[in-house]
N, C-alpha and C positions, 0 to 999 in steps of 0.2 A: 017449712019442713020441720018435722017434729024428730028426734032421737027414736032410733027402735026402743023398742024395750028389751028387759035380757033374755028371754027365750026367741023371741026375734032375732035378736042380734045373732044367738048359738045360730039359730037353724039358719039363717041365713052364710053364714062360714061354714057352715056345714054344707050347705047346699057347692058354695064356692069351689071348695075342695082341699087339697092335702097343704097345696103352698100357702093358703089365706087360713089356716088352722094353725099350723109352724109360728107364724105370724104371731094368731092370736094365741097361743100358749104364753107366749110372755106376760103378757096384760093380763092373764088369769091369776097369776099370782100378786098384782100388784093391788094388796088388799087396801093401800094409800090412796089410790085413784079411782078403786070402783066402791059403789057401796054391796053391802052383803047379798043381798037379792042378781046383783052382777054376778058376783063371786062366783057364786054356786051354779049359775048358767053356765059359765065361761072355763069352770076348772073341771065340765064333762069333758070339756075337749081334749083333755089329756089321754084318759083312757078309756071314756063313755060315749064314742060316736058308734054312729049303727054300726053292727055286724054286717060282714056280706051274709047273700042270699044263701040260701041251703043249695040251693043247685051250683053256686056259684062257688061255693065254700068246699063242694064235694069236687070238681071240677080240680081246683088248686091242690087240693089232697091228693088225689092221683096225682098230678103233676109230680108234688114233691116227694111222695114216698111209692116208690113200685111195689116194693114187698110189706106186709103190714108190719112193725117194725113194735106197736105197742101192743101192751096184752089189754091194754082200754083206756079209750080213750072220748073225751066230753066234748062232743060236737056243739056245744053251747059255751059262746068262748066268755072267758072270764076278764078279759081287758078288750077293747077294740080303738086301735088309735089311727093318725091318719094312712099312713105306711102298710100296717097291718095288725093283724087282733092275735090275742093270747089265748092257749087251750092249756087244758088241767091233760095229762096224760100221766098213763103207767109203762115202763119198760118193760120186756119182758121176765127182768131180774129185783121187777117189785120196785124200779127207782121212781119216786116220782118227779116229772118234768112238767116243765114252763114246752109247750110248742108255738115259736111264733111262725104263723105265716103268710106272704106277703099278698098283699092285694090285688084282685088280678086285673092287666090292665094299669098300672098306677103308675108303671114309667110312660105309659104315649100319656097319660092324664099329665104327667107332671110337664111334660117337655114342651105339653101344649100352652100349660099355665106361664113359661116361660118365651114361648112365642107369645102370647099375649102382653104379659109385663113389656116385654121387649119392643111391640110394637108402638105400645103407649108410651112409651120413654120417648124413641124416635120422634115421636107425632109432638110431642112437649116439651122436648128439648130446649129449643128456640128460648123458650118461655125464663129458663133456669138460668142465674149466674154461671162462670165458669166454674166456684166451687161449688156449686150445688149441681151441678151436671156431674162434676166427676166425681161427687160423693153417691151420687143415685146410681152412678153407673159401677162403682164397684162393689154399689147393693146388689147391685141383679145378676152381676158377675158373679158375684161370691158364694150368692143364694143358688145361683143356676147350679155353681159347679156342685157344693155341699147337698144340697135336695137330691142332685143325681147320683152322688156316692151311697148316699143314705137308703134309696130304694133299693140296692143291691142287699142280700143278705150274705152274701160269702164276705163281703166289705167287711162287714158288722163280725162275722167272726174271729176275720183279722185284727179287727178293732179291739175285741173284748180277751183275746190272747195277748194281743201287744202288752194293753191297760194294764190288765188281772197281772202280766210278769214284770213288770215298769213299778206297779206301787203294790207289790205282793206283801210288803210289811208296814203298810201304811194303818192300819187297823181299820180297815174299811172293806165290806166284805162285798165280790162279785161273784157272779154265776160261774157255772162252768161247765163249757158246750159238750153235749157229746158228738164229737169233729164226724164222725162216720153217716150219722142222719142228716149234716147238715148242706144244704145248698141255696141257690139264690131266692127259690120260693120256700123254704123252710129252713127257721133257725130252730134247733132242739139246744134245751139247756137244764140244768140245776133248778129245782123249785126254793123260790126262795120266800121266807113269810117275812112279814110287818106292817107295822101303819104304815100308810102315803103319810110324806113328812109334815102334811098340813091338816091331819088327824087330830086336832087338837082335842077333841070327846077322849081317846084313845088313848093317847099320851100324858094327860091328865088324871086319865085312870087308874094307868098302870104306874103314876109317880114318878116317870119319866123328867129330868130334868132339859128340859127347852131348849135353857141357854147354854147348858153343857154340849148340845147335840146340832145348835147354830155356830160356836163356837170350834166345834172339831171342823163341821162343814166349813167354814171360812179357811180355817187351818190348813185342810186340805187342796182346796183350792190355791192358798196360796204357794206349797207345794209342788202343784201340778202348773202355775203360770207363771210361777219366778225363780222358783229350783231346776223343775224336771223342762218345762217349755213343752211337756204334752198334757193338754187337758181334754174333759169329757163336755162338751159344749152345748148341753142338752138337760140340764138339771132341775127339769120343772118335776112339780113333786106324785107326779105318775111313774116317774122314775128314782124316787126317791123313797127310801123305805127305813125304818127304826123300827128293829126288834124290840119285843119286849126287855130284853136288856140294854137296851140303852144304843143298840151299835147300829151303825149307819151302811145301808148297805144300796149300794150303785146300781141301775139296769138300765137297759138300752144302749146300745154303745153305737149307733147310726152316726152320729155325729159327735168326733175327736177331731180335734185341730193339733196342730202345732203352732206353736207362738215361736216367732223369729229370735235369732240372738239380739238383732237391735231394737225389739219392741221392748222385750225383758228388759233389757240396760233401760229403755224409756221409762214404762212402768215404774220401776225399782225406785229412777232420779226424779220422779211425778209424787213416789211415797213420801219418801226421804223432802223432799220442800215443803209438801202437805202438811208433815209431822211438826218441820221446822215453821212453817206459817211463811214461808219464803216464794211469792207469789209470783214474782217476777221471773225465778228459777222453774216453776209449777208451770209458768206457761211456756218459757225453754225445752223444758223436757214434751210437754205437749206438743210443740214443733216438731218434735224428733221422734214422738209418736207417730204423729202427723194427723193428728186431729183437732190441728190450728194449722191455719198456711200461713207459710213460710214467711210473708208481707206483713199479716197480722202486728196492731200495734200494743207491743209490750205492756206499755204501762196502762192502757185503759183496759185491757185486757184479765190483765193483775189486779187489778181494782175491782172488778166485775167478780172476780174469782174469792178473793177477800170477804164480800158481801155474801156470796153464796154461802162460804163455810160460816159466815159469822150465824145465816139462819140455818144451817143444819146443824151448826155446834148448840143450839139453842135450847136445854130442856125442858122450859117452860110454855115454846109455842105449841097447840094442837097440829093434828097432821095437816087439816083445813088450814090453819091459820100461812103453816109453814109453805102448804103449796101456793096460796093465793102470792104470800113475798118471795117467792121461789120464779113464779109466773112474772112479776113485775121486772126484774131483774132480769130475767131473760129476754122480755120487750125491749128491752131497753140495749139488748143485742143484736137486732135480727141481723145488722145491714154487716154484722161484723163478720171475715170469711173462715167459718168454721167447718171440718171437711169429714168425713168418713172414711176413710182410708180399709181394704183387705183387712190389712193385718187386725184392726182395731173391732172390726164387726163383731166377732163373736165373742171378744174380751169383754168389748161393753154389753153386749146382750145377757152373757154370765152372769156379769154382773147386775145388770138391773133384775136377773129372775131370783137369786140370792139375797139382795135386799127388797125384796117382794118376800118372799121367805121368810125373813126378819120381822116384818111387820105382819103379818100372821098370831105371833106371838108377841111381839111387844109394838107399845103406843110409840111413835116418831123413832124408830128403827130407820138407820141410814148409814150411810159408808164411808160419811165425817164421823161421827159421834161413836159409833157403835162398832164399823169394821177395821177403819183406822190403827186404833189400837193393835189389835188381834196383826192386822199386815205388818205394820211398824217391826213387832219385834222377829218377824220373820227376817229383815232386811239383812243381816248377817247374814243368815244360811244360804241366800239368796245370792251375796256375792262372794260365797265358799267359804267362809268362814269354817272351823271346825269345832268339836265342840269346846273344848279346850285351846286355853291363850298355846301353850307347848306347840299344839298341834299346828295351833295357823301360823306362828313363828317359825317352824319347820318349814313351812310349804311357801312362805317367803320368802328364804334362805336360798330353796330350791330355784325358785324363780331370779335368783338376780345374775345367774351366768347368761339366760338370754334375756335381761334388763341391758347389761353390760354390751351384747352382742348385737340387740338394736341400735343402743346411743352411740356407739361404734359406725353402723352404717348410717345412720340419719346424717353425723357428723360429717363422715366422707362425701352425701352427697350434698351438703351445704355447700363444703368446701372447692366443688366440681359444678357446682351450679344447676346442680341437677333434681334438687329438690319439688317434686311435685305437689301441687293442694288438690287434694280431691273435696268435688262437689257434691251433696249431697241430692236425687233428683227433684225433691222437693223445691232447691235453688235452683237447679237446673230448669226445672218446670217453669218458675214464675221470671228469670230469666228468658227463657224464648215467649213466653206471651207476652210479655213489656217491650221486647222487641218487636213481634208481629202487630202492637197495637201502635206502635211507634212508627213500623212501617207505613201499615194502613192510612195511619193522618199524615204521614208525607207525600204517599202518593195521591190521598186525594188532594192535597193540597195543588202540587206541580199537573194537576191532572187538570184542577179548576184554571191554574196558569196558562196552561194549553190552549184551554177552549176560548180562555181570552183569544188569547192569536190567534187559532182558527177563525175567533169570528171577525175581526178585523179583516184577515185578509178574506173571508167571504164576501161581507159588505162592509165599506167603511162608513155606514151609516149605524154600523154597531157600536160604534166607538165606546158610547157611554154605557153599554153595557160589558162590551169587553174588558171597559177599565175599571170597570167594579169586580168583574171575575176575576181580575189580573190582583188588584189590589185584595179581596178576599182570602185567595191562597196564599200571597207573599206574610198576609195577617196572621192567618192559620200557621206558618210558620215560625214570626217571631214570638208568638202567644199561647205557642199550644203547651 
């Protein structure tokens, strides 16, 4: 079997459809893994897949608008992604707008592409570890639920009001709907100009500083995953825009998450070891990510981890060099139980299209070396620091009447015996399957005991066979 080639590769996820495009948007940015000839196949798919048909496109237009609502408008769309394609229009008051809209047809397409994922999971199952079942299964989960918010466009509006009043002083510029045009097959919005952030001709042009404009990006993000706990989950660079001055501006808003309070604390204690080289802590907090299981052993763990940051803290290897001992090192993991967890999908996805981002513009760009930093000194604001020493010794202050008012009840219910531990289900989890596999070889064991007897008292000509079953199970018992 030979590798497609890259326009192969495009038309064939093209052909696939909207969930196998999703997919490949992330690996279009990852300019470390593909070479250039990939690149450019692979980064159509952001906002260069075909156009629907003109019947098909005039169809949806009625749908969404009854009354003609522009005074012109360009039936030749200027973006087309997998969701739905972008039109150049005029208001009747001379504004000019972004018209998205949506695909028709693309919710039964998408819901189909998840009965299929779904039934292939089923059918393969068998095949996967425990963690690797229930890391695939809160892919498909998570993917089903996010792909079906996303085809709705009313979602997306809500989306893009929430965001736009959430980070309205972040210096980061969004659209802004006009709410009256808008419905599930048409989003109307703000025209917004710039390069797509991987414009490098453009941005180079216009003297655009790179690192200044990867560095707010990181910024912001880590704003939106460690301060606020609501991000934009979708930052491949179709949706990514830098004006000629320099400023960054956001579009598409289909897919926003919220990150949990307890993933945030994870994250935060994942930086915070990273920074300190404290590996052992590094795979702790990854527990409590949950993108190590619970079992996982500590120390070879942390030694694996060690290795990794020693080649990406590396300035001197090429990106070839760095991935082939990036590769080895991870061989040398496979059997160990590393898991996917909800919460963690879209954090880690963000991030690998961001350091894809990164490397666009500069040689061994990565998220030891290069984003590190940049998150590091976020970690204050992150756990509410303010900006002023004054400020966060006030708000401590504040806090010790219910400091006081805990140690108070904890004490009383020491003293009553009442004291509860709570598990986390991660524990809980690997808990009942050590007992269910614990069960399982007891009962075959006393199972095999059985048929000893049974066949005794069927024939006593079984004897030697009976006492071999008899004696196997009581085996299985003292040995297992």
């Amino acid at each position: 079997m030979k590798p497609l080639g890259a326009r192969e590769l495009k038309e064939t996820i093209t052909i696939l459809g909207a969930s196998f495009v999703k997919l490949s948007q992330v690996l279009a940015t990852r300019a470390d893994f593909f070479d250039k000839e990939y690149i450019s196949q692979l980064k159509e798919l952001h906002d260069q897949l075909p156009p629907m048909r003109e019947d098909t496109f005039r169809e949806v237009y009625a749908r969404a608008f009854k009354d003609e609502p522009f005074a012109r408008f360009d039936s030749k769309a200027i973006a087309s992604a997998s969701i739905g394609q972008v039109h150049l229009a005029y208001t009747h008051d001379g504004q000019k707008v972004a018209v998205k809209l949506r695909r028709l047809g693309i919710e039964q397409r998408v819901r189909a592409d998840i009965r299929i994922i779904s039934t292939f999971n089923a059918l393969f199952r068998p095949l996967f570890s425990h963690t690797t079942k229930n890391s695939i299964e809160a892919v498909i989960s998570e993917f089903a639920k996010m792909i079906l918010e996303e085809v709705s466009l009313t979602q997306e509006l809500r989306n893009l009001q929430k965001f736009a009043s959430v980070y309205k002083n972040s210096g980061v510029k969004f659209p802004t709907p006009l709410v009256t045009l808008c419905s599930d097959d048409a989003l109307v919005m703000s025209y917004e100009e710039g390069f797509r952030f991987d414009d490098k001709e453009n941005i180079f042009k216009h003297k655009i500083d790179f690192r200044s404009i990867i560095a707010k990006l990181v910024d912001f993000y880590t704003t939106q995953m460690l301060i606020n706990g609501y991000f934009h989950a979708d930052p491949h660079p179709g949706n990514l825009l830098v004006s000629k001055e320099g400023e960054l501006i956001l579009l598409d808003f289909g897919m926003v998450k919220t990150v949990p309070n307890s993933s945030r604390v994870a994250i935060i204690e994942l930086l915070k070891a990273a920074n300190e080289q404290d590996y052992e802590r590094y795979i702790a907090a990854s527990k409590k990510l949950g993108t190590v299981a619970y079992e996982a052993p500590v120390a070879e763990l942390a030694e694996f981890t060690s290795k990794m940051f020693e080649i990406f803290s590396n300035d001197n290897l090429s990106s070839e060099s760095m991935q082939q001992l990036a590769f080895e090192v991870l061989e040398s993991t496979r059997g160990l139980p590393f898991k996917l967890p909800s919460d963690a999908i879209y954090i880690l996805r963000v991030s690998a299209i961001i350091e894809g981002l990164g490397t666009t513009y500069i040689e061994n760009f990565n998220g030891i070396k290069d984003i590190l930093p940049i998150l590091q000194k976020n970690i204050p604001r992150a756990l509410g620091a303010k900006d002023s020493i004054i400020e966060t010794i006030i708000d401590e202050i504040k806090e010790i009447p219910f400091i006081a008012k805990d140690l108070k009840s904890a004490l009383k219910k020491i003293s009553q015996n009442e004291l509860q531990v709570e598990l986390s289900l991660d524990q809980l989890e690997w808990i009942k399957r050590d007992l269910k596999e614990s069960q399982k070889a007891t009962a075959i064991s006393f199972s095999l005991m059985l048929l000893g007897i049974f066949a005794i008292l069927y024939d006593k000509e079984l004897d030697t066979l009976a006492a071999a079953l008899f004696a196997f199970g009581i085996a299985r018992i003292l040995y297992k």
